[in-house]
C-alpha positions as CSV (number, residue, x, y, z in Angstrom):
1,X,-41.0,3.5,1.0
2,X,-44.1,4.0,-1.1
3,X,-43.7,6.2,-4.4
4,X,-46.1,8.2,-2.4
5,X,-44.1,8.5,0.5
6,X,-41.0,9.4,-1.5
7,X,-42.7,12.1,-3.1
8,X,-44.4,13.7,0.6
9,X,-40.6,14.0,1.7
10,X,-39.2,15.2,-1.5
11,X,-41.6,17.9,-1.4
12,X,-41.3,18.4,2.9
13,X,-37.7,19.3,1.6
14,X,-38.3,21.5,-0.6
15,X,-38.0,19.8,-4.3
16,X,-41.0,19.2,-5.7
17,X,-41.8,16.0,-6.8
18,X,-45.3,14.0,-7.1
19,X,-46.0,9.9,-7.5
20,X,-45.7,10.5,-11.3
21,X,-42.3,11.7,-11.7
22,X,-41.2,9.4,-8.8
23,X,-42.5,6.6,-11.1
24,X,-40.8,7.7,-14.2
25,X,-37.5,7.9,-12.1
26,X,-37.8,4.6,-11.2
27,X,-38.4,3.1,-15.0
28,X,-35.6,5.5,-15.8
29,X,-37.9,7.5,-17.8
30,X,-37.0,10.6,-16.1
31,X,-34.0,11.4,-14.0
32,X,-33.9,13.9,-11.2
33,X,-32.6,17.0,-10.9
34,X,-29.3,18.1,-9.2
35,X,-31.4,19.6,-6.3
36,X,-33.8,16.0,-6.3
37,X,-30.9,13.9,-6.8
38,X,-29.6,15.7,-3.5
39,X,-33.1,15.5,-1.7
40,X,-33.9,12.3,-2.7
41,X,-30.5,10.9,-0.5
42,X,-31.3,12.3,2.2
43,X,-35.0,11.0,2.1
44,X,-33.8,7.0,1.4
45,X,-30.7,7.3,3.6
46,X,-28.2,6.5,0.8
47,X,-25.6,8.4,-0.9
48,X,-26.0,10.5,-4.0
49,X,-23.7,8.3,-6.0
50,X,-25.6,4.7,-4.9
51,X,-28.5,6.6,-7.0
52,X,-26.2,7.7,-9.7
53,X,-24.8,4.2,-9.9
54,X,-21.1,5.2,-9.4
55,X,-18.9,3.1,-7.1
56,X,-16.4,6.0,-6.8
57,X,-16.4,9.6,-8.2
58,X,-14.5,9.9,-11.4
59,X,-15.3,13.6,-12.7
60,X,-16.0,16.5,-11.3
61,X,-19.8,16.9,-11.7
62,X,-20.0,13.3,-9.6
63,X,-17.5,14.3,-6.9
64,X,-20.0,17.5,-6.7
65,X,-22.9,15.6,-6.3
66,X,-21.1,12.8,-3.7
67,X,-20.4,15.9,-1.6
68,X,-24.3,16.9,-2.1
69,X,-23.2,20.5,-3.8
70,X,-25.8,22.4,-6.4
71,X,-23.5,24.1,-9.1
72,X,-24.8,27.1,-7.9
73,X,-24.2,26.0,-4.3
74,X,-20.5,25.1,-4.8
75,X,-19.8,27.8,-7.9
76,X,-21.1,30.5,-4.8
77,X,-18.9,28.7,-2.2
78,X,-15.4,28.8,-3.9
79,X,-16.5,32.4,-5.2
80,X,-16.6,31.3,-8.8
81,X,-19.5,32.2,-11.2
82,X,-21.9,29.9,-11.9
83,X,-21.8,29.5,-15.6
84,X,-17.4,29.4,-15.8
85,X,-17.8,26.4,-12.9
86,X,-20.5,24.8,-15.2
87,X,-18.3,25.2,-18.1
88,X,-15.1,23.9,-16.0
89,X,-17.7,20.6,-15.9
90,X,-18.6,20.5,-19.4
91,X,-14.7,20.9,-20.7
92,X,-13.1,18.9,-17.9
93,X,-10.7,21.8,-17.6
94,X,-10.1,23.4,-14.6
95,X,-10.2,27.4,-15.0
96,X,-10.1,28.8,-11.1
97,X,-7.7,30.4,-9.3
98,X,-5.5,29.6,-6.4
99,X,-8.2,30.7,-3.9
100,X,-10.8,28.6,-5.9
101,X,-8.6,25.9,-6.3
102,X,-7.9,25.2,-2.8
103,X,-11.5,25.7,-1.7
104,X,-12.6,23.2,-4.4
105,X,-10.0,21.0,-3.0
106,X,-11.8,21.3,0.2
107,X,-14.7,21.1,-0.1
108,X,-14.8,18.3,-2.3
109,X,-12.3,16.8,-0.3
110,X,-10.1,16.2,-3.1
111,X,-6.4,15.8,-3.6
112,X,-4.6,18.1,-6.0
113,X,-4.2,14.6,-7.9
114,X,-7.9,13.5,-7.7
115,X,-8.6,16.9,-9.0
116,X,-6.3,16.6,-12.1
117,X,-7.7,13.3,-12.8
118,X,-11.3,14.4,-12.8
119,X,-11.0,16.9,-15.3
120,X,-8.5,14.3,-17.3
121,X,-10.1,14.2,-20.4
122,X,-9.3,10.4,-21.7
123,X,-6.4,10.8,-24.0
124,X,-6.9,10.2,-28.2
125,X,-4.7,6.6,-28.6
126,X,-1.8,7.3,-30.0
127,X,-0.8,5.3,-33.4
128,X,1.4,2.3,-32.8
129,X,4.5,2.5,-33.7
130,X,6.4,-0.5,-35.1
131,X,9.6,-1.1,-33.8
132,X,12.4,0.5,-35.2
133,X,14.8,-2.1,-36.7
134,X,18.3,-2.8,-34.2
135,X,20.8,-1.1,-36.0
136,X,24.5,-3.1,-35.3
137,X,26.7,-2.0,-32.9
138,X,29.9,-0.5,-33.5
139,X,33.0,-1.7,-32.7
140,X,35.5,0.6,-31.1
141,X,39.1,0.0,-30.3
142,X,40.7,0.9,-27.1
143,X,43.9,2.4,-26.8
């Protein structure tokens, strides 16, 4: 497809978008918004995260987008506000409830394991230790 085209679908699905800024996403001047990101799938026939350039889903914001979800789309669906789900994203620590939690799960199609590991925050590297000097064994006597 033509820049041109790209941006007469974009804008047939409702996210604005002209040759310009189609151009500027392609030298990576400009990247698209959640809602083009979406749109802009559907109108080449790949997945969100082919665009992206993720091979699998590691946090939450990408599983969000592989399963084509706004923030505000998915916040609404698990009943969660907006701005604590966006925060949840931004501090890779999961906040919801039970009933949150297992609608997340869903509709993400996540493990409770997946989920844990997407809002894993990498882990500061511990100090080495050096290894404690062997000590000698006592010898007891057996009566």
């Amino acid at each position: 497809m033509t820049p041109q085209q790209v941006a007469e679908q974009l804008n047939a699905c409702g996210a604005p978008a002209d040759v310009a800024l189609v151009h500027a996403w392609e030298s990576g001047e400009h990247t698209p918004t959640e809602t083009q990101l979406i749109a802009l799938a559907d109108v080449l026939w790949c997945r969100t995260t082919d665009l992206m350039g993720v091979e699998e889903p590691r946090t939450l914001g990408e599983h969000r987008l592989a399963r084509q979800f706004t923030t505000a789309k998915l916040a609404d669906s698990i009943g969660m506000d907006t701005a604590q789900y966006e925060q949840a994203e931004e501090r890779r620590a999961w906040s919801g409830d039970e009933r949150q939690t297992a609608a997340l799960l869903r509709l993400l199609n996540l493990t409770p394991l997946q989920l844990a590991k997407a809002v894993e925050r990498s882990a500061p590297s511990r100090p080495e230790f050096a290894t404690p000097p062997k000590l000698p064994l006592r010898q007891t006597r057996s009566r």
